[in-house]
N, C-alpha and C positions, 0 to 999 in steps of 0.2 A: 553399657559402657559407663565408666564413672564419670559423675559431670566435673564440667571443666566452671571454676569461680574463678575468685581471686581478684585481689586488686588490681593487676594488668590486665583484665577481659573489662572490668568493670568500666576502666578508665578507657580502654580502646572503644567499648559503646557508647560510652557518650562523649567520645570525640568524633564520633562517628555522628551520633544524634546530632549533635549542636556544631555540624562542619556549617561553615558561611556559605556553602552552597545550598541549602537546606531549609525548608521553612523551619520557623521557629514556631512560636506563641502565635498565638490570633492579637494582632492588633487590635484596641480598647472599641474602632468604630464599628470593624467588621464583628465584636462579639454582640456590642447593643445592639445591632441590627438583625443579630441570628435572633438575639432573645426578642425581639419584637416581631419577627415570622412568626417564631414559634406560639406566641400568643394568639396571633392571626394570621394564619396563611389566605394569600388569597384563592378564594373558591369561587368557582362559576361553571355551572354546566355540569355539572357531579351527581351522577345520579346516584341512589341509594343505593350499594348493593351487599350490605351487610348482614342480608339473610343467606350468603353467600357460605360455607364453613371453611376458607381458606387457611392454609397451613403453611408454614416454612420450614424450611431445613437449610441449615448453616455448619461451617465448622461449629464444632463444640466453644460456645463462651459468646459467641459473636452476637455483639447489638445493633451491629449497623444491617440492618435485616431490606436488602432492598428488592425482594423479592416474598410473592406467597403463591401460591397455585392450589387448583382445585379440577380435578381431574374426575370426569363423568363417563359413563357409557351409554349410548346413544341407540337408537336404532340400525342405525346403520353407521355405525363407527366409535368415534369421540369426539368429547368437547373438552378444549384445553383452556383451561381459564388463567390467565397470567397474570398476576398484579406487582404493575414494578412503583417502587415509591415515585410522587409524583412529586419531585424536585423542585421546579419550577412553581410550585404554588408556595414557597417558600423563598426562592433568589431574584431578587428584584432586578430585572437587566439593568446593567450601568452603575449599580451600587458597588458598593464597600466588599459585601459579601462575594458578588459577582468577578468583581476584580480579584479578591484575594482566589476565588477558585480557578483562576484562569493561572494565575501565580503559579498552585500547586499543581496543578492536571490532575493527580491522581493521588490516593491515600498510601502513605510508606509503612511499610510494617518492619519491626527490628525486632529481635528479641525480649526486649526490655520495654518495649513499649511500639508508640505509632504515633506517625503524624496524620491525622486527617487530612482529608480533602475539606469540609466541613466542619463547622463546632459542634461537640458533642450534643450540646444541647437540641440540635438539629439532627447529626447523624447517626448519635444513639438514640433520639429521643421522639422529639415533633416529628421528625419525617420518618423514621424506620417504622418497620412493619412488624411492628412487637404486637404479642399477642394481649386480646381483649381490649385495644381500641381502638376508635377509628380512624382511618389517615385516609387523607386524599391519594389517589394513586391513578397511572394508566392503565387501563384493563385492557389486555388482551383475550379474545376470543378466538379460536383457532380450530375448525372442526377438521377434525381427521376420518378417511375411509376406514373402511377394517382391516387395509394392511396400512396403517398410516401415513397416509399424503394428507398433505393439507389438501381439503377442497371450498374452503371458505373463512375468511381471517377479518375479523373485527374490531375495531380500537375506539374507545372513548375515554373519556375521566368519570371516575366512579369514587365514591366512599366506600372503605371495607375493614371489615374488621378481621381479623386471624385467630383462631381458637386453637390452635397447637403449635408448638414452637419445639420443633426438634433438629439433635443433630443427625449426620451420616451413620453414627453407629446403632442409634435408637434406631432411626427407622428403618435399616435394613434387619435389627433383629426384627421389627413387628413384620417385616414381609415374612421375612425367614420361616417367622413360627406361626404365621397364619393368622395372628391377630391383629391386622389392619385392617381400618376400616377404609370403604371402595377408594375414596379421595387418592388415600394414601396406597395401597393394595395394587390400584392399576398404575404404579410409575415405574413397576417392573414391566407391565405389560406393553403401555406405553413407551417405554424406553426401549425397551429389544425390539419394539415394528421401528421403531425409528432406527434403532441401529441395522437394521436388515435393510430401511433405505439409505442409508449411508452408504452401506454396501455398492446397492444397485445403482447407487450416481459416480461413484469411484470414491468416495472419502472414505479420508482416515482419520480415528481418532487414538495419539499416542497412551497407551497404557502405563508411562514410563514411571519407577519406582520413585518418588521425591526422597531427595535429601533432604529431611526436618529437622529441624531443632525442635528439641523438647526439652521440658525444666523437671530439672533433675537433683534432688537434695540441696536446693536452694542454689542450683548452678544450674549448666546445662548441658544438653548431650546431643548427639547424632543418631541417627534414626533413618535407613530407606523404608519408605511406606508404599504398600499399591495399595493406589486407592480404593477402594469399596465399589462393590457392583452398583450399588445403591448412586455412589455421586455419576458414573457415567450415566446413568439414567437421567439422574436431575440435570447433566450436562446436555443430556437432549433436549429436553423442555427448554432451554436456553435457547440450546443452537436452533431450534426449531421456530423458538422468536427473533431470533436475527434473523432469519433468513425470510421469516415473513416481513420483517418490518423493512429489509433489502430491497424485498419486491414489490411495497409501497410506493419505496421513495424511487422507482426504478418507473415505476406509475406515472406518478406524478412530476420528474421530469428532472427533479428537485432531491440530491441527498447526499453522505458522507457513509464511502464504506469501508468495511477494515478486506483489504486485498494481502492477497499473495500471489507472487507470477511462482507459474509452474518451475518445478527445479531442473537445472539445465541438466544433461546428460552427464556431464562430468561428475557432478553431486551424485547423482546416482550412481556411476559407474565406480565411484570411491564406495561407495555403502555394500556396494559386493564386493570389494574386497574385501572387506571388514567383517561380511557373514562368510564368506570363505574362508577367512585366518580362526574366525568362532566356530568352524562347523557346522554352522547352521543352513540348511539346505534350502535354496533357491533357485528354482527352475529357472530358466531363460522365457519360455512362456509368461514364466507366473509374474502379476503386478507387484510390487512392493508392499503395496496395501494389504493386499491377503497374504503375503510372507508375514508382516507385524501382525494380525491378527490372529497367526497361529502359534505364536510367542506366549512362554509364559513368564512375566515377569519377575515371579519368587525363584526363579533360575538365575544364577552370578551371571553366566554367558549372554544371554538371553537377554536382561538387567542393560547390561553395556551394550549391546549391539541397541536397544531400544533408546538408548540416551543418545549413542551415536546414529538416531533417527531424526532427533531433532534439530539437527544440522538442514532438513532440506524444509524446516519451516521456518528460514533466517530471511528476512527481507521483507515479514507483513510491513504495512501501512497504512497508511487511513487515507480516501480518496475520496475530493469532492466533482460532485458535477452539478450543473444549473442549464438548465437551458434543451434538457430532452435526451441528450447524447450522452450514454455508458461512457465513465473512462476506461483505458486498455491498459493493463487488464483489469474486469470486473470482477472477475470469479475469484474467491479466494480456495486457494489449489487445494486444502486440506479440506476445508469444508464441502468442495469441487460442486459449487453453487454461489449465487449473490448473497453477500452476510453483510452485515453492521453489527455492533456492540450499543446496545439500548437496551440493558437488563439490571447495572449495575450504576445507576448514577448517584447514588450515594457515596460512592470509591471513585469515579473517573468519569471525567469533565463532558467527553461526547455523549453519553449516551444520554443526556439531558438535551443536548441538541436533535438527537437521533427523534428522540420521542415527540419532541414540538413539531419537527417536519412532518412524521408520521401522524401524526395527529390533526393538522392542518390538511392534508390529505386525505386522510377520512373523510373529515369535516368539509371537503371539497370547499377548502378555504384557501388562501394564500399565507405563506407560511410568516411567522411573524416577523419583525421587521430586524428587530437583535439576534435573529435567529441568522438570517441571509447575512445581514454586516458580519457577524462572526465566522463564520462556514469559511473563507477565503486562509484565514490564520490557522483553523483548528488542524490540519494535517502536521504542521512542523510542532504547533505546541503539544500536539499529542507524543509526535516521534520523543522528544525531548525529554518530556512528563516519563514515557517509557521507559527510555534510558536511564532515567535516574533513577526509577524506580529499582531496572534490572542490578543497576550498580549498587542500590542497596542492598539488595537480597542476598547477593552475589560477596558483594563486602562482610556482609551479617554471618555468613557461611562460616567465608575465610576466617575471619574473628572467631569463634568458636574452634573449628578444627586446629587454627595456631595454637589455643589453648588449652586441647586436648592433647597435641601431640607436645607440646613444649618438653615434656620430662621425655621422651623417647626419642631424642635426634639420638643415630647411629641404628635405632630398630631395623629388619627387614621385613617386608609385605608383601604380601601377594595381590596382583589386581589385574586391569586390563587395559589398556593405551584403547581410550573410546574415541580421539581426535587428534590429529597431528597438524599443525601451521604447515599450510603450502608453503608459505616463503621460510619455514626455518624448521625441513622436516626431524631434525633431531630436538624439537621442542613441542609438547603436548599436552592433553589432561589422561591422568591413571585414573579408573575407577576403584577404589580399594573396598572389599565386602568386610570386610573387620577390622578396624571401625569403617562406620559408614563415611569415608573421605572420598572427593571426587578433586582433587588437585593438580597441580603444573607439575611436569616429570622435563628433565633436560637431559640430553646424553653426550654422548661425544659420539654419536653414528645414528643415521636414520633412526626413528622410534617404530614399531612395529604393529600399523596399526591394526587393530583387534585382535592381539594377542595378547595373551598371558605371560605377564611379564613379573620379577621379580627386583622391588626398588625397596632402594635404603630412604629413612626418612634424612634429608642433608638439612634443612632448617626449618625453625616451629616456634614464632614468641609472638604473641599479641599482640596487635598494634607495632611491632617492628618487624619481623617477619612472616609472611605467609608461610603456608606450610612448601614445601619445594623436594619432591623425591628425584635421584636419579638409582639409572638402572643398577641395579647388582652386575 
């Protein structure tokens, strides 16, 4: 598709970037004080482990690297070795830094650019896990059976260094063609036993095609992508560390988890109608989970019924408990197990708390003292942090697609009504496969959900209108 420029996309981004809800600049205290971490983080207790060969993998481009892993074959299994940047030996509780991170929760991405959670000089630099130096970090050790369960999980602070830095598409060509080395070679191996226990606990993980921006002759375009075998794998290695670090803090008495309550019946019973209007067959036996597992995404039908799957993961949260007692519910229903998000604190604000808990735990210590004062706030500033994030993404979208379609209001397209408003069912989103648009359709009579519908584009301007189809 031809990218969409021009001075109204231009000017809608960065009224978008610089809205007064939004962080701006790093204030002059919180950036002295980043560049003075970065000179000295503080360190204690860091064992050596930079004969380690850990490796990352990231989108393509990315510096804020807050992961590495190193992946062995055992006697009897594996060993998972997990290094998340170690946040905390750089944010001083109660500082300048510390306050501005609470400020943002999490890092925004736009087209045009990003606002960190951190200054660069931190979250590109001192504290990511760029390859050839060393950084303070959390190591996780995680030994898995030979069909992969954890049977033994280990945490301390460690020094490491990373010796290969790749993205999603390198490293699934060196599985592909045989030329990776074991580290890197068993995260297919690794990944498929974890996804076959996925399976046998009832989880699911959604395949769904993203709608991307990509830069496009110095503008930009739309793009549905599945993602690569290779990131569902890395996504286990993840999930595989939430769910160990869940059941630390599940231990220890003490922690904050990212939950979902299972989807009511209703949610479900909408979602067969939606493979029934798409064709797509669904036993009454069969779980939902192994219906979307037998889905192929590079299918339009298929494509939309999976987008309209993620409707029944609307409601996570982040949930604290203290004092020994699971909150109800613990389980988060897609991962259909105890999870927390401690993998990424480089991007968002908890999992830097996630890791001190869990590590004080370990350490069969008591968790530190900024860590419990804060724990009581972290749930609404996270929900919040979220939301603003999603209204970014979601804004950044609309932006583009108005600008794509601007010159073709009266066009018609072909797509599929993937969601309908309970309270206003002649109002919903079309999935359109050419171009890659996912927008608000309005009718004058119920909309038709998961079906094949054909809409007129009715308005498309940047920054003044979203894109807005109604039916043919």
């Amino acid at each position: 598709m031809t990218g969409a420029a021009g001075t109204p996309l231009r000017e809608a981004l960065h009224a978008l970037r610089t809205d007064a809800a939004l962080p701006g600049d790093f204030p002059a205290e919180v950036l002295a004080e980043a560049h003075d971490a970065a000179r000295g983080p503080e360190l204690g207790g860091h064992r050596d482990a930079t004969d380690i060969p850990f490796l990352t993998i990231d989108p393509s481009g990315a510096m804020d690297l807050d992961q590495a892993m190193h992946l062995e074959r055992r006697a009897h299994g594996y060993r998972v070795r997990y290094a998340i940047a170690d946040v905390a030996a750089f944010v001083r509780p109660g500082g300048a830094l510390d306050a501005e991170a609470h400020r943002r929760v999490t890092t925004l991405y736009f087209p045009d650019g990003r606002i960190p959670l951190h200054p660069e000089v931190l979250s590109e630099d001192a504290a990511s896990l760029l390859p050839g130096r060393v950084r303070p970090a959390a190591l996780w050790e995680i030994d898995l059976d030979p069909e992969g369960r954890a049977v033994a999980t280990r945490l301390g602070r460690a020094l490491v260094r990373s010796r290969a830095r790749l993205d999603y598409a390198d490293a699934q060509r060196r599985i592909d063609a045989g030329t990776a080395e074991e580290p890197l070679a068993l995260l297919r191996d690794i990944g498929t036993l974890r996804e076959e226990q996925e399976v046998a606990r009832g989880g699911i993980s959604l395949n769904v095609p993203e709608q991307e921006i990509t830069a496009h002759d110095g503008g930009y375009g739309l793009a549905y992508r599945a993602p690569l075998p290779a990131e569902g794998w890395n996504a286990q290695i993840s999930l595989l560390t939430g769910m160990a670090a869940a059941r630390v803090m599940a231990d220890s008495g003490t922690g904050i988890l990212r939950t979902l309550p299972v989807a009511p019946d209703g949610a479900v019973a909408r979602l067969r109608r939606s493979a029934e209007a798409l064709r797509i067959e669904w036993p009454h036996h069969v779980p939902y989970a192994e219906v979307v597992r037998s889905l192929d995404p590079g299918r339009a039908d298929h494509a939309a019924f999976l987008q309209e799957c993620t409707t029944l993961l609307r409601g996570a949260g982040y949930t604290v408990f203290d004092g020994g007692d699971l909150p109800v519910p613990a389980v988060h229903a897609a991962v259909a197990d105890l999870y927390t998000h401690c993998t990424a604190p480089l991007r968002r604000l908890v999992d830097r708390y996630a890791a001190e808990l869990c590590l004080a735990a370990c350490e069969d210590r008591d968790p530190p003292e900024w860590v419990l004062a804060a724990l009581p706030a972290l749930p609404k500033e996270m929900a919040e942090g979220t939301r603003r994030a999603n209204t970014v993404e979601r804004e950044s979208v609309d932006l583009v697609e108005a600008a794509l379609l601007a010159d073709r209001v009266g066009a018609v397209f072909d797509g599929y009504v993937v969601d309908v408003r309970d309270d206003a069912p002649d109002t919903g989103t079309v999935h359109i496969d050419d171009p890659a648009i996912v927008a608000r359709v309005e009718g004058d009579a119920p909309l038709p959900l998961g079906e094949r519908l054909r809409v007129r584009l009715a308005e498309a301007s940047p920054g003044t209108a979203k894109a807005l189809f109604r039916p043919v």
